[in-house]
N, C-alpha and C positions, 0 to 999 in steps of 0.2 A: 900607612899602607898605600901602595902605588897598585891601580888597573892597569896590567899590560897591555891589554888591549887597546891603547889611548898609548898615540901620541905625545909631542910638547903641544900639540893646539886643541890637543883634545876629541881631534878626530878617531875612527875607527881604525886600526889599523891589525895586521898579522905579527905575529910576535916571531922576531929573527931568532931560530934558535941554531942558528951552523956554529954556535960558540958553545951551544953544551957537546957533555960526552952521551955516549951511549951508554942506555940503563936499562938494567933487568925492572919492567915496569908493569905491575897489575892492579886491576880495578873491578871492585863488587860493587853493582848498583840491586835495589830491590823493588818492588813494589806489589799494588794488588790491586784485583778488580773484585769488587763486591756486587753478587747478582742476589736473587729468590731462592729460594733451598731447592726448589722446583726445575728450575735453569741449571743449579750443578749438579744436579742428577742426571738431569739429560746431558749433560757434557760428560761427567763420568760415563756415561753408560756407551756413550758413542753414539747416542741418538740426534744431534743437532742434523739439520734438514743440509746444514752447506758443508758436509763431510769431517773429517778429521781435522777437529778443533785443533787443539795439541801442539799436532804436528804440523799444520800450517804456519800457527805462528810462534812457532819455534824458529822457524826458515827464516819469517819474518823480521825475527827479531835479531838473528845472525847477519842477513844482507844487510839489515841497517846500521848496523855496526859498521860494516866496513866499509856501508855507505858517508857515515855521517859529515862529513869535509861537503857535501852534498847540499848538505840538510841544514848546519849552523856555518854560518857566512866567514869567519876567523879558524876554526879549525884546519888542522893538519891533514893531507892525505896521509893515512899512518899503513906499515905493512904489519899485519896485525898476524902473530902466530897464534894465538889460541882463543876464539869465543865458544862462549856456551851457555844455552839458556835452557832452565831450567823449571819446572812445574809443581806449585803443592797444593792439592785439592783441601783446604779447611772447610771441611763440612760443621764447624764449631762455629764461625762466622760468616762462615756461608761466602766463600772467597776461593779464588786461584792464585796465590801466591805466585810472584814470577820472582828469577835472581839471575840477573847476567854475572857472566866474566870475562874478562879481554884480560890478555897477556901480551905484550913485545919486548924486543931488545931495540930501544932505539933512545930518541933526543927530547920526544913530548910523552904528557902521559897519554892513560885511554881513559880518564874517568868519563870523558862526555860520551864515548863510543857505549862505554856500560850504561849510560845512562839513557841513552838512546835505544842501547836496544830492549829495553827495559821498558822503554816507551812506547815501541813499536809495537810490540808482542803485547802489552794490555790492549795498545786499539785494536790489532787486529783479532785479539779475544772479546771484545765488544763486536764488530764486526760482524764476525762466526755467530754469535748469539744474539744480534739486536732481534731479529728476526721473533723472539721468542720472550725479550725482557731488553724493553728499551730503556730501561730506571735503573740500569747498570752504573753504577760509581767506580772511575778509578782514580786511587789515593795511595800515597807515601811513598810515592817513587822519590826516591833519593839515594846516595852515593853513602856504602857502609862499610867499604875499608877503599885504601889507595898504598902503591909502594913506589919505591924508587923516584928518582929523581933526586934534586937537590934535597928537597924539603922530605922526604924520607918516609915513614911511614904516620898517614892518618887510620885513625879508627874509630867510627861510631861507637859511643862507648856503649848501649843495650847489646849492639850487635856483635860483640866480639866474640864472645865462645862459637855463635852459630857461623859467623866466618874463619874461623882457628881451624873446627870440625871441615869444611867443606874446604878450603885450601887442602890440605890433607888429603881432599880425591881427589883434587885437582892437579896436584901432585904425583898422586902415582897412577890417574890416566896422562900424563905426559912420558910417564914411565913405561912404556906398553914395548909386548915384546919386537923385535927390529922387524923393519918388514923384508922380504926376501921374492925372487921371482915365483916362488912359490906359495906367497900367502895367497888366500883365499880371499875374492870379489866379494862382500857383504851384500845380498838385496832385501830389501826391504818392504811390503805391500801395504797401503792402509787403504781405510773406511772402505766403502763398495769392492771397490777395487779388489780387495783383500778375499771378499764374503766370495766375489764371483771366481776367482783362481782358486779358492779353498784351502789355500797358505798366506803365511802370515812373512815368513822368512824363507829364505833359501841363500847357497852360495856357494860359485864357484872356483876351480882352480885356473888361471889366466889358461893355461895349455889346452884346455876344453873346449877353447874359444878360438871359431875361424880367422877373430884377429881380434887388438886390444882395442876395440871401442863399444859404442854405446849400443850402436844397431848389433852388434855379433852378441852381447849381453841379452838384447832384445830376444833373438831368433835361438837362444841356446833355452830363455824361462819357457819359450812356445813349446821348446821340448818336451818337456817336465812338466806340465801343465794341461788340465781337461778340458780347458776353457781357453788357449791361445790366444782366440779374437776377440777377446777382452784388453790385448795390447795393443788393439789396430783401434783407438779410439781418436778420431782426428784432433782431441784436446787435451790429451792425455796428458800430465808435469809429472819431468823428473827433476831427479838432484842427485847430484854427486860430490858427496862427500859434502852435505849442507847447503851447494849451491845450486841454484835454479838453471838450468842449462836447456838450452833448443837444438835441432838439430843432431846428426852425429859428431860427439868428442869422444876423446881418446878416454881408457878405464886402464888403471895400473892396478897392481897388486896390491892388497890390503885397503882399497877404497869401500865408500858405502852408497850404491845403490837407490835410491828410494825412489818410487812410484807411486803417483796419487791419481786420483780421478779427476776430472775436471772442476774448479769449484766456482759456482755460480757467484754471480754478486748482488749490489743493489739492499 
């Protein structure tokens, strides 16, 4: 068995890949955080003091994905079409199950992007709750299926039904219906944030809108909303469509929205 990462002298190197083809290429990474039955109660509940666990590092665990070229010194900048991470509250083991996916059409696989973001989103679910349970354990972060490329398909052999089952969604949310200049803007509200507007969700039709960006989304929720100045928070994070954005960008049809409160650190 030969390291591609290694040279003839054994140094470190990036691995040439302008000599493969392009491949339909997916990767399931898993893992978990084990906290006090106490801690996921309050994280179920919504009660952690640094807002919407969850949905922070979900975020988290998406940007790092796409970060990862970043992060491990050999990887690929990859154009990655599909992540998505996911959450299961085991109140049996008293755990947050976490499961990325990455999908692309290209030359390298994403196992390490899954596995990264995998990694991300447990710390940053330590993070959100050290505050409350610093004897958090996170454990069995590992890669449980892979496809494409040369070497073709691997599979954790425990894991297999529970990855058969979820490719399956994953599949027919890639299947969604086309978008149109007429889909509907997804928004989204959490933790605080959500309590003080008194919605949870809303969404509009782009034509509603003085123009397709982020501030006219802003000044169209103030409409519709009891509480307005609850968007005029000088630290207030959005995301669209997963990612973390500053300033006003542009908002197309069939995008998603979200808006958080500010979340403290430390």
């Amino acid at each position: 068995m030969t390291l591609t990462h290694l040279n003839e002298r054994g140094e470190a190197s990036m691995v040439d890949v302008s000599d493969k083809q392009n491949s339909h290429r997916e990767a399931v990474a898993t893992g978990r955080i084990v906290m006090q039955p106490e801690t996921l109660k309050l994280l179920a509940d919504g009660d952690m003091p640094k807002g919407d666990v969850l949905a922070t590092a979900r975020i988290a665990g998406i940007q790092a994905a796409k970060r990862t070229h970043e992060l491990i010194p050999l990887c690929h900048a990859l154009m990655l079409s599909k992540v998505s991470v996911d959450f299961e509250l085991d109140t049996v083991e008293h755990c947050v199950r976490v499961r990325a996916f990455c999908r692309l059409e290209g030359r390298t696989g994403v196992e390490m992007e899954a596995l990264t973001a995998v990694s991300v989103a447990c710390l940053t679910l330590y993070d959100m709750c050290k505050a409350v349970d610093r004897g958090m354990e996170i454990m069995e972060v590992r890669l449980d299926h892979k496809s494409g490329g040369r070497s073709g398909v691997w599979q954790r052999q425990e894991a297999s039904s529970a990855a058969d089952s979820h490719a399956v969604l994953d599949a027919r949310a890639s299947d969604g219906p086309a978008v149109t200049e007429e889909t509907p803007i997804e928004i989204r509200f959490f933790a605080e944030l959500r309590e003080r507007l008194g919605v949870e969700k809303l969404s509009v039709l782009p034509g509603h809108l003085s123009s397709p960006t982020l501030m006219a989304v802003k000044e169209w929720i103030k409409s519709q909303v009891d509480a307005p100045q609850a968007l005029d928070q000088a630290r207030l994070l959005c995301a669209v469509n997963h990612d973390m954005v500053q300033g006003d960008v542009a908002v197309n049809p069939g995008d998603e929205v979200a808006f958080f409160p500010p979340v403290t650190g430390g």
